[in-house]
N, C-alpha and C positions, 0 to 999 in steps of 0.2 A: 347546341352540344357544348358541353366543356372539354377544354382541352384540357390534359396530363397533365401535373406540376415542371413534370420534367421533359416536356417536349421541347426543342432549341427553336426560336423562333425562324421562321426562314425569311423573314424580311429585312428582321436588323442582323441576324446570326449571333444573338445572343440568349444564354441561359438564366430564367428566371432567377433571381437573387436568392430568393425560398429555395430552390431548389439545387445552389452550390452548398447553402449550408446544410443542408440537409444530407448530400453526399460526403460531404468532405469530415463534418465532424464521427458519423460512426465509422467511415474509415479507417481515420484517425486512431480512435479508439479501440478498432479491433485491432488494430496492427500491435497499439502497445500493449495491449491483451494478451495477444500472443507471445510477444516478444517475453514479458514477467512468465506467462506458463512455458516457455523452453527455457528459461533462462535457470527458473525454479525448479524444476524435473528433471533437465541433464542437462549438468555443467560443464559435460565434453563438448557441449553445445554452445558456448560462449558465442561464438561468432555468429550463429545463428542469429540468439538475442541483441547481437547487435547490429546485424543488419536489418533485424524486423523496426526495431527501436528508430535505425533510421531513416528507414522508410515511412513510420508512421510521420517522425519530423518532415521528410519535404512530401510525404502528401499534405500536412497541414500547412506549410509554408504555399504549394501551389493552389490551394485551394482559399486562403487568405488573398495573396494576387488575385485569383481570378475574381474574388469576392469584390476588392478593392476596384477592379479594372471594371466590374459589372457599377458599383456606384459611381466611380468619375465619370461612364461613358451612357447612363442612366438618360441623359437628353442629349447625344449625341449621335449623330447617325453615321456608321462607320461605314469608311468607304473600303473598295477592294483591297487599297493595299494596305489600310493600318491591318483587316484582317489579317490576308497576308503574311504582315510581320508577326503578329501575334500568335499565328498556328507553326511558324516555323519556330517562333520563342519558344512556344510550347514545346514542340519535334527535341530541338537542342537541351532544355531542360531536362524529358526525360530521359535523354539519351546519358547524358552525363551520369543524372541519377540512377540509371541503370548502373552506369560505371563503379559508379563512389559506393552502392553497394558489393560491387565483383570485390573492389579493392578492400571492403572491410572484410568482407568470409572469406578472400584469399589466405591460401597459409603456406608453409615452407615446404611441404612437399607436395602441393600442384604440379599437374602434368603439364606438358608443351599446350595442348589445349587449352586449359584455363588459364596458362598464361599468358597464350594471344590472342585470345576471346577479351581481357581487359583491356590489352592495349589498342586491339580493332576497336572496340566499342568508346572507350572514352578518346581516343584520338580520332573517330568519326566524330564523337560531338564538337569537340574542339573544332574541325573542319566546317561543319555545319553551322555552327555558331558565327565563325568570321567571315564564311563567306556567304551568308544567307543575310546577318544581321550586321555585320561590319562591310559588306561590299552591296549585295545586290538590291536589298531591301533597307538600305539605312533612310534612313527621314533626312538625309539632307543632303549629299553626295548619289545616293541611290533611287526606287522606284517607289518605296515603302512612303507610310505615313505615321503619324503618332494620334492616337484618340486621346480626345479634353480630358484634361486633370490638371493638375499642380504642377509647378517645373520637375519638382523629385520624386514625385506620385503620380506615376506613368508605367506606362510599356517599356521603358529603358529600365527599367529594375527588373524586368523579368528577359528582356534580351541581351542584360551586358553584366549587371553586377551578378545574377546566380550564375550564371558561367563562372562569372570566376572566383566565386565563394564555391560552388562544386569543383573546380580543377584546383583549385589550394586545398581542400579537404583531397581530393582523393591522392594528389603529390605526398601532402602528407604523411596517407596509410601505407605509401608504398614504402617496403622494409630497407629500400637502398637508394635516398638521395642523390649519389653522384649518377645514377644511372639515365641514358638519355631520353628517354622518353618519358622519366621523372620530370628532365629540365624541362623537355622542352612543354609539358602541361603548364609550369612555374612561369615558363614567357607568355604562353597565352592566357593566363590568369590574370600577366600584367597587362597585357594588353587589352584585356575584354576591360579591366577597370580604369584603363585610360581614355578606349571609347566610351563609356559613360561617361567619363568627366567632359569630356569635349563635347559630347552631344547633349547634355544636360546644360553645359552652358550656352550652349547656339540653341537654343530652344527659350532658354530664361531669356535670354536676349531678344531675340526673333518670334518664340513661337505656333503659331502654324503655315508661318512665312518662310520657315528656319531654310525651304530649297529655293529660293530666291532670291535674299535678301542677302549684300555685300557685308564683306566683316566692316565692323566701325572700328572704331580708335576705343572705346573702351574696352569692346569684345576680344580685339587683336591684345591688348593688353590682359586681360583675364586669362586668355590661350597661355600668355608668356608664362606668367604665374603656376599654372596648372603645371608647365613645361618644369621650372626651376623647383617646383614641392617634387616632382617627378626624379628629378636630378639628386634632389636630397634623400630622396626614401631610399635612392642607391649607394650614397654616403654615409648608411647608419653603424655604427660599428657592431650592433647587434646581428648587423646582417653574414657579419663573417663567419660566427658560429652556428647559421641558420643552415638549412637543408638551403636555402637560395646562395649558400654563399658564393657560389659561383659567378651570380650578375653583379657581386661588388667588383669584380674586374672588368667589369660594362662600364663604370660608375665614372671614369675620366671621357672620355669617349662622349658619353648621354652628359655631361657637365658642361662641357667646354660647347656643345652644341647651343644647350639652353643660357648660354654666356653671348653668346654671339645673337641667337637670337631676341635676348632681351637687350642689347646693345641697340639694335637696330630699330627694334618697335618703341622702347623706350625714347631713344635717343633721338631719332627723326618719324618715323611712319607713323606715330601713334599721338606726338605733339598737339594739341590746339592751337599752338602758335606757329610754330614755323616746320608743322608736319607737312608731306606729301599730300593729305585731303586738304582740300579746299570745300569740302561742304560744308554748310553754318550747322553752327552746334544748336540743337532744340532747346533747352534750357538750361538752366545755371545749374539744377540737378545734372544734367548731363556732365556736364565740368567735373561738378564736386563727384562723381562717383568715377570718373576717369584719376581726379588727383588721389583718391582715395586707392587704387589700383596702382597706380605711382609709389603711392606707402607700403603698397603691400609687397611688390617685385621689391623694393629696397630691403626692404624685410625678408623674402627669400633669398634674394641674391647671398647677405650677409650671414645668411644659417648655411651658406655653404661650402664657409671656412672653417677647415677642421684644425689649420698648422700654418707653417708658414713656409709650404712651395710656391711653385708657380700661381698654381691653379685656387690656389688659397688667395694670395695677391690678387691675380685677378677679379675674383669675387668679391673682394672688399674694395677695390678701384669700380668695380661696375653699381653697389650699393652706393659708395659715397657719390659718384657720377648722376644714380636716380635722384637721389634725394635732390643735390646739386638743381639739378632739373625741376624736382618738384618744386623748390623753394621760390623759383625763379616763376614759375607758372601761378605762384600764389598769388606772387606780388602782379601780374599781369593782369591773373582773374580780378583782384581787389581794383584795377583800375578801370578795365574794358569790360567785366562780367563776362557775358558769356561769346562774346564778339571780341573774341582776343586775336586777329589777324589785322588788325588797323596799324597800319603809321605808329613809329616811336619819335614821340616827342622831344629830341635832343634839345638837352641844356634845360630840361625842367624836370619836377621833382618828380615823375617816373623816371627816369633815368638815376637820380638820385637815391633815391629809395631803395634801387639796383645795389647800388654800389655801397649805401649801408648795410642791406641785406647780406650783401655776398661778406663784407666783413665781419659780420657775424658768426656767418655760416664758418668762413675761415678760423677763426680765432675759437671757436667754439671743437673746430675739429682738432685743434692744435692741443688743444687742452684735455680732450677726450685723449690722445697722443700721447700725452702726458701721465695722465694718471695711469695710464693701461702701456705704457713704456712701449707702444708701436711703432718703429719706424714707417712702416707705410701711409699710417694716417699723420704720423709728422710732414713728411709731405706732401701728401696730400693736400692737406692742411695749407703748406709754405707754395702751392701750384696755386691755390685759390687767392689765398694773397696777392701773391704777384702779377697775376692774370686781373685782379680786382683795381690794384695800383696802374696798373696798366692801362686799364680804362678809362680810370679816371683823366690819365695825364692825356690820354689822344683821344677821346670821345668827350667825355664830360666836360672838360675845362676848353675845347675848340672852340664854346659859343659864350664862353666869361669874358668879363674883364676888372679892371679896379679892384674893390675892396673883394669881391667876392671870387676872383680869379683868387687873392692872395690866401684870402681865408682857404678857399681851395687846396694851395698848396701845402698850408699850414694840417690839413687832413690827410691828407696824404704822408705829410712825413710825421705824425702820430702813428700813421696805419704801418709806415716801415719799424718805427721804434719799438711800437706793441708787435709785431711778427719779431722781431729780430730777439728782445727779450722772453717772448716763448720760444724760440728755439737755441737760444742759451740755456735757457733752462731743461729744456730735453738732452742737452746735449751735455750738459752735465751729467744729468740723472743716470744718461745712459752710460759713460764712465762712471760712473761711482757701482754701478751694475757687473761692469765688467771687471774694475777694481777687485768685488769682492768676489767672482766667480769661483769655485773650487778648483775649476779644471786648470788654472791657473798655479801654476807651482811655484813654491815661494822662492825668494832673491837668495842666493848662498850668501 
């Protein structure tokens, strides 16, 4: 006997491939169908055609997922709880999408009814969404699972990112921003596309190990990153004219958090060399894509100076402090490879190399200082210096003597004379800045 095109299998609980597209495209197309005939025969009916319009969009959007989730999982045998999450992703989609269309044919003179019929129904999905697929079923903290696919061609685009592509659409349509149950769809919007990022990278990293497996020292460093771009989407100045403008007064708060927490991972937990793990790093790729995440938190940290407060300072001390970091781990990788927890060899040219290095880095920051009239990265700058000369005179020169003690010395007070004439020269610059200031009122 044949079976139906469209019977669901009950062994894997999956639907013929033939058979989504078969559903999903005349769907599709009667919706927009409709949507052109109300829109064209009664124009009182604007909202009508637009809510049919966007109905036919996310039936074609869920019907492409399921398409896509039917090929990645094509030889995969799915266990109870990837389905699971996947019939509750389902749940929460259409709930939302219920919503987001209340919220396009709502109009200004709705009853008490229609008005909390929208906020019941999209603030149930909301609910459903974080606590079904951000707590109880998450693949890595929860009960759930993910079926095979790609790191970013999965089951987490239809459990995290359309939640919150539907709750920013439906914040959106609503006619008053400052209102609260506006905000608070706008927080869980952020929040469903922050669990994506986090769960998207402990999956790249890990997975189908992602609920077992300890964070590493690249991963924890990737978190940090996610953390400080997060910090910065709340520093945008566009954000103040936004219907979000509200969460730029979140944006010091969520800053100084992801400041401290890249301090810490950056700075000790996440090290190869003198981090907290002690586990051997797997290969020299391993290294290179940790120093690489190294570059990339420096590079955050310093897109999260907008002026020059506190919290501006700070961001530019925690950037120049990675780098600092990273430069230091280059030169360790270039000696030990990927086994950089060994013994430092005092009074030979690793140590030396050190102390070239950091004079570089100093002299280099000093002059970046310069051109861009910074005081902060002037000392910066003048900290790495002296901290550099410093090593040299009570570490490096401990195991000299003779000629190459002297030569020693003889570098060292080059490295005072070259700091000392860049910071003359800032120091000038910066008077002659303030010389010509306007705000300065001339001498009677």
């Amino acid at each position: 006997m044949l079976r139906p095109a469209f019977v669901l299998d009950a062994t894997t609980g999956k639907l013929p491939l033939l058979s989504l597209v078969l559903v999903t495209a005349p769907a599709a197309v009667a919706l927009v169908a409709a949507a052109r005939i109300v829109g064209a025969r009664r124009r009182d009916h604007r909202t009508e055609a637009q809510a049919l319009s966007t109905a036919a969009l996310l039936t074609l959007l869920t019907g492409l997922f399921l398409i896509l989730h039917a090929v990645l999982a094509r030889n995969v045998t799915l266990a109870d709880s990837a389905n699971a999450l996947l019939e509750a992703s389902l749940r929460t989609a259409l709930v939302l999408s219920a919503g987001l269309l209340l919220a396009l044919r709502g109009r200004p003179d709705d009853g008490a009814i229609a008005r909390w019929r929208l906020l019941v129904v999209v603030t149930a999905g909301a609910a459903h969404g974080l606590v079904s697929g951000g707590l109880w079923l998450h693949p890595w903290w929860g009960s759930g699972s993910l079926a095979g696919g790609l790191p970013l061609l999965n089951d987490l685009l239809l459990t995290f990112l359309a939640p919150a592509v539907l709750l920013a659409a439906t914040a959106r349509a609503r006619p008053d921003p400052a209102d609260r149950w506006t905000r608070g769809w706008i927080a869980a919007a952020a929040l469903f596309a922050l669990l994506w990022a986090v769960t998207a990278t402990r999956q790249a990293f890990h997975g189908a190990t992602m609920h077992l497996d300890p964070i590493g020292r690249a991963e924890a460093c990737a978190y940090v990153v996610i953390g400080l771009l997060t910090a910065r989407a709340f520093r945008i100045d566009a954000l103040r004219t936004s219907r979000a403008a509200w969460l730029h007064a979140a944006a010091p708060a969520i800053g100084w958090t992801a400041l401290v927490a890249a301090l810490a991972v950056f700075g000790w937990l996440a090290s190869p060399w003198w981090g907290v793990s002690h586990a051997p790093i797997v290969s020299a790729g391993h290294v290179v894509l940790i120093l690489a995440l190294y570059a990339a938190g420096s590079g955050a940290a310093l897109s999260l100076r907008r002026g020059a407060g506190a919290f501006d300072r700070a961001a530019l001390c925690l950037s120049v402090g990675i780098l600092f970091a990273l430069v230091t781990l280059v030169v360790r990788f270039a000696f030990h490879g990927a086994d950089m927890r060994q013994g430092l060899d005092r009074g030979g040219l690793e140590t030396w190399t050190f102390s070239a290095v950091w004079t570089v880095f100093g002299l280099a920051v000093l002059f970046r200082a310069s051109s861009r009239k910074d005081v902060s990265l002037r000392w910066l700058g003048l900290i790495v210096l002296l901290a550099t000369a410093g090593k040299v005179l009570l570490f490096d020169m401990a195991t000299l003597d003779g000629v190459v003690r002297a030569a020693s010395f003889l570098a060292v007070g080059a490295l005072f004379i070259a700091g000392a004439l860049v910071a003359r020269r800032l120091n000038a610059g910066h008077k002659g800045v303030a010389d010509e200031s306007p705000d300065r009122s001339p001498a009677p």
